[in-house]
Each structure stands twice: as C-alpha cells, then as structure tokens.
GUBA-755392 format. One record per residue (C-alpha): residue number from 1; residue in three letters; x, y, z. Coordinates in Angstrom, 1 decimal, always signed. Layout:
<r NUM "ALA" <X Y Z>> ...
! end
This chain:
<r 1 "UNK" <+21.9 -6.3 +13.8>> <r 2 "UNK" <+20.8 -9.9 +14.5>> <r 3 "UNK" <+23.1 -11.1 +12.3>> <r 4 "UNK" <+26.2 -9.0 +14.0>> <r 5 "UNK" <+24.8 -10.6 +17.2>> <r 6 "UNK" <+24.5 -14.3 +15.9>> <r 7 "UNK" <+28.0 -14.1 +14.9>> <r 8 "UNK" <+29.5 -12.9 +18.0>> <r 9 "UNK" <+30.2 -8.9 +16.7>> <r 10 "UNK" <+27.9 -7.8 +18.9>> <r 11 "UNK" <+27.2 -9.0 +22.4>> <r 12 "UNK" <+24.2 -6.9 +23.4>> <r 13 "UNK" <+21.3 -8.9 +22.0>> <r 14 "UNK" <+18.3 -6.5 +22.5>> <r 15 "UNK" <+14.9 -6.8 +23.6>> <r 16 "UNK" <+11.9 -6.5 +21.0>> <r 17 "UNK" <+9.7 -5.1 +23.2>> <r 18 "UNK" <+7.6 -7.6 +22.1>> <r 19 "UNK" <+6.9 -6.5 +18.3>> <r 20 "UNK" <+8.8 -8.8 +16.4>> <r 21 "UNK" <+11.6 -8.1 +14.6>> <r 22 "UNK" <+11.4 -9.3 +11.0>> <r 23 "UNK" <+11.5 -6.4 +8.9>> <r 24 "UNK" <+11.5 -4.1 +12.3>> <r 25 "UNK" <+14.3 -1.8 +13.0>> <r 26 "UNK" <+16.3 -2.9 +16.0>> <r 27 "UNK" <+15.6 -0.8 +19.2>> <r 28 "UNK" <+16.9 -1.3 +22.7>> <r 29 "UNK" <+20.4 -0.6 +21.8>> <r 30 "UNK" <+23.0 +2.2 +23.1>> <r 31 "UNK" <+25.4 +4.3 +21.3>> <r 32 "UNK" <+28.3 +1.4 +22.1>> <r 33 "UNK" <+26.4 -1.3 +20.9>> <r 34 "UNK" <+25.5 +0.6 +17.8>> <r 35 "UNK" <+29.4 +1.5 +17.3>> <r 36 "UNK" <+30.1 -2.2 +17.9>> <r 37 "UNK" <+28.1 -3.2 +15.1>> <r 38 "UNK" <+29.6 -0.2 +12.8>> <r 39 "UNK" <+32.9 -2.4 +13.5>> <r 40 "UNK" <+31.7 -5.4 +12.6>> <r 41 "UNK" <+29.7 -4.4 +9.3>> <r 42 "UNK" <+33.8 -3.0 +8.5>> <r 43 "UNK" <+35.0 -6.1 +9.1>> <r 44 "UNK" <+32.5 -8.2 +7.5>> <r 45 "UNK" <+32.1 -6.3 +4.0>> <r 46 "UNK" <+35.9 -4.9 +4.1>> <r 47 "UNK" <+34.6 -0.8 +3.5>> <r 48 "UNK" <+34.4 +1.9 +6.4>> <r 49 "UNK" <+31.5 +2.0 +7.7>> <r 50 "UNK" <+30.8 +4.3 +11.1>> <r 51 "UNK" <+27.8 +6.3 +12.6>> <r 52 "UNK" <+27.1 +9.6 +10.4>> <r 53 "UNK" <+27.7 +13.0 +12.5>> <r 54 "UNK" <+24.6 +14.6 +13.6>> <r 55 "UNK" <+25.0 +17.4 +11.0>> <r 56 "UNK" <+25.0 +14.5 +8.4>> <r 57 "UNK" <+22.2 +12.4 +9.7>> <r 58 "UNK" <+20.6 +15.7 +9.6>> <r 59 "UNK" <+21.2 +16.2 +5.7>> <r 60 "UNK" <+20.2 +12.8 +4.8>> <r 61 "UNK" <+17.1 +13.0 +6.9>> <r 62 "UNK" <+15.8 +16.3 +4.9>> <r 63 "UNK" <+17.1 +14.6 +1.6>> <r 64 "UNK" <+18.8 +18.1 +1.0>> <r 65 "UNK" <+15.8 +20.5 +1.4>> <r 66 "UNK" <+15.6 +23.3 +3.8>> <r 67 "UNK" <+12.8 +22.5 +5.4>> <r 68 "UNK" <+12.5 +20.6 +9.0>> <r 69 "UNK" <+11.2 +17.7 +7.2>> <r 70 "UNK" <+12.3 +15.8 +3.9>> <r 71 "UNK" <+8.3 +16.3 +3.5>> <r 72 "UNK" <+8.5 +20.2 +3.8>> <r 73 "UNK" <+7.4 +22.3 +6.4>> <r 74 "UNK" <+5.2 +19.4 +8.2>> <r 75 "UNK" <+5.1 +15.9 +8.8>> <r 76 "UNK" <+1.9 +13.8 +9.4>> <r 77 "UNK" <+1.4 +10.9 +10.2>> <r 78 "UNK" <+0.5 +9.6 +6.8>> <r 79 "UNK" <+4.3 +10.3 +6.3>> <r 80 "UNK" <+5.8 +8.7 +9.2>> <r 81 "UNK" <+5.3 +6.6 +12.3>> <r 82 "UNK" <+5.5 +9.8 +14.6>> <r 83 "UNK" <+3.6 +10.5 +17.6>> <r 84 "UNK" <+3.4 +7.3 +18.7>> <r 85 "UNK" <+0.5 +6.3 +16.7>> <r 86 "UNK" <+1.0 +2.6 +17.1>> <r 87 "UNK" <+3.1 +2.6 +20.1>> <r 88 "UNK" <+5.7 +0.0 +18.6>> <r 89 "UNK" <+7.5 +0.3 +15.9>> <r 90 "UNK" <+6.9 -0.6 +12.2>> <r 91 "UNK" <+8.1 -2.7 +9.4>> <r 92 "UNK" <+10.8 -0.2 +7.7>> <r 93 "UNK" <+9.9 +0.7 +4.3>> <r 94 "UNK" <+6.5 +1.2 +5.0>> <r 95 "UNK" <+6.3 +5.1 +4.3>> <r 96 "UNK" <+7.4 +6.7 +0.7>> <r 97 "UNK" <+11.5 +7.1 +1.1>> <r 98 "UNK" <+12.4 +10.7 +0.9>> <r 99 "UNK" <+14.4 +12.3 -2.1>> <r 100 "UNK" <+17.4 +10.3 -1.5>> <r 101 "UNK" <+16.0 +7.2 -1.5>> <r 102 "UNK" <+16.2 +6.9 +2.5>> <r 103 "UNK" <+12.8 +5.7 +4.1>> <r 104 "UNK" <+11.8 +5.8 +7.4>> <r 105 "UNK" <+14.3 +8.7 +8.4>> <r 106 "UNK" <+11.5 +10.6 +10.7>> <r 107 "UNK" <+9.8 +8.8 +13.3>> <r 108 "UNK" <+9.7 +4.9 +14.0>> <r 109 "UNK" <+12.9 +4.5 +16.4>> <r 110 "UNK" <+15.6 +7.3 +17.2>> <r 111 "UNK" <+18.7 +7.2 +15.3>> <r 112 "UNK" <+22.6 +7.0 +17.2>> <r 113 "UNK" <+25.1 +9.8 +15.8>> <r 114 "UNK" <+29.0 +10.1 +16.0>> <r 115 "UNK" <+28.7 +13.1 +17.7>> <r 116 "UNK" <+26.5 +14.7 +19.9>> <r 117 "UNK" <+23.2 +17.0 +19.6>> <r 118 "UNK" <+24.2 +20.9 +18.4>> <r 119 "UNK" <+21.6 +22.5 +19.8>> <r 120 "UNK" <+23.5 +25.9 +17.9>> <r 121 "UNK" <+23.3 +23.5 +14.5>> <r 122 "UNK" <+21.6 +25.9 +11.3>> 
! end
C-alpha cells in the first residue's frame, strides 16, 4: 500500500496509529481505498487483481477445512493476534501460515471483501 500511495495510485495515505509500518499490515483504510489499490496493483503488474468475495476470503481463511478456523474448532492466541492481545497490530508472518500457505488470515486487522457479509453464508 505505501508504495501504491508514493506513486500517486492511491490518494488516501493512512494513519499508523502509531505502530510502525514496516512489516505491519496497513490499517486505517476503507473499502474504496482498498479497491483503488486493487486498480493500481492491475496496472502496475499487468494481471487482474480485485478484492476476493466474502465466500472466498472465507475459503482461503479456513485453508479448505470445515472448521471455523484454519486451526480447527478454536483459535488461541498462540495462533493469532486475536483478542486484542497487544492492542496494535503485528509484523505479518508472525504466526504459522495456514494450509495454503496464507498467514495471518485470523486476527491482526480486518480484511475488505467484494461483496458484502452473508450472514445466511454455510
């Protein structure tokens, strides 16, 4: 993302809250700033890129499995930053990624989808 903003693809340039950014995820960012840098990553790297549907952030997240987490039927905090245990965020890759090679999928920041929540989604 600070990339996208240093070269003018995205004009929102977010606070850190004070954290850092580094190896940080981004965070202070809405769902048109996040489809503004989805347009700029496709112009950048010439392949498609947009924001996955909730029903396939939701796949990714659980790596496949059927249970609520990639990590089965719980998630501790050994497993994610969830719960605000450090009230900021952390570095990402700092948890074990789940099956499909996708780390820090629960916990740490909330993600932006295409579409919106499903409350009915099974």
């Amino acid at each position: 993302y600070d990339a996208c903003v240093a070269e003018g693809g995205c004009t929102h340039q977010p606070s850190d809250q004070g954290w850092g950014r580094g190896r940080r995820p981004v965070v202070d960012v809405s769902w048109n700033d996040a489809m503004e840098y989805v347009t700029w990553l496709t112009r950048k790297t010439g392949h498609r890129y947009t924001l996955p549907s909730e029903s396939e952030w939701e796949y990714a997240a659980r790596a496949g499995t059927a249970t609520p987490w990639h990590t089965g039927r719980a998630i501790l905090t050994d497993d994610a930053n969830i719960l605000s245990q450090f009230s900021k965020t952390v570095p990402v890759g700092g948890y074990r990624p789940n099956a499909f090679g996708l780390h820090d999928v629960h916990g740490n920041v909330s993600e932006w989808t295409l579409d919106c929540l499903d409350t009915g989604y099974v």
